[in-house]
N, C-alpha and C positions, 0 to 999 in steps of 0.2 A: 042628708048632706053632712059631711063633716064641718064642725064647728072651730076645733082648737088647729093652729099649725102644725100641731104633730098626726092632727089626725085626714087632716089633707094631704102630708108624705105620705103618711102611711097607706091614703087611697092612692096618691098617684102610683107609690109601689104595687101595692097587690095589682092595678090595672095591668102593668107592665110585666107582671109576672104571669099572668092571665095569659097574656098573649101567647108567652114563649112557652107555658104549659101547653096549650092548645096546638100549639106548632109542634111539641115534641110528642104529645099524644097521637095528633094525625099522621106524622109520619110513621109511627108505628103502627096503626091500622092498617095504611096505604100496604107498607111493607108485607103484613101478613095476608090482607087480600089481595098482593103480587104471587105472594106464595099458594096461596088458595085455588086461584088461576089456573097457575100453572101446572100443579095437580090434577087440577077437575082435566085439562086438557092432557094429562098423561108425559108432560116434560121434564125427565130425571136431572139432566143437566142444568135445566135452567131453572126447577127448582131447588137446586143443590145450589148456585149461587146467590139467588135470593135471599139463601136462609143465613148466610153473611152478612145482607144488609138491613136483615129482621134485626140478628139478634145485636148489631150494632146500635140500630134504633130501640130495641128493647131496653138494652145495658143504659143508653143514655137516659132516658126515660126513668130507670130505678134511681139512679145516680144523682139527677137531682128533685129527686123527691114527686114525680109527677104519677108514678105509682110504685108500691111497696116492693122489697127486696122477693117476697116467697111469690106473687103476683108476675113478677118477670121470671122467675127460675120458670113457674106453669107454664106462660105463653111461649117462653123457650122449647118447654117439653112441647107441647102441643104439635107447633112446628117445625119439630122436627120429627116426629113422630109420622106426620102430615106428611113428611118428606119422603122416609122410608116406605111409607105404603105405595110409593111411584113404584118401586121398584121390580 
């Protein structure tokens, strides 16, 4: 347990950041097992819109630090790669 008062903010912050990383990570999983789905079932269209709301979720994801810049370009590539093979 934290002992000094800076080091009690300092736990209540990382708690709180915890959160919203886990929030922005799931969303990004969510998103690429949308995309995954949708593939394995053979739908160009609608995995062509999904991949909007991957790479939304990806960008945000890099953006504040919950994974690294060359990490999102990958799982960019991936899924869209992913994408094109419907076709």
């Amino acid at each position: 347990m934290p002992i000094t008062k800076g080091a009690e903010k300092a736990h209540r912050q990382s708690e709180r950041k915890r959160v919203f990383n886990i929030r922005r990570k799931g969303a990004m999983k969510d998103a690429d097992k949308a995309i995954q789905k949708a593939v394995a079932s053979g739908d160009a269209s609608k995995s062509k819109e999904l991949l909007s709301t991957a790479y939304k979720a990806i960008d945000k994801a890099a953006k504040n630090g919950v994974i690294k810049k060359n990490t999102a370009a990958r799982k960019k590539s991936l899924a869209s790669s992913r994408m094109k093979s419907v076709k």
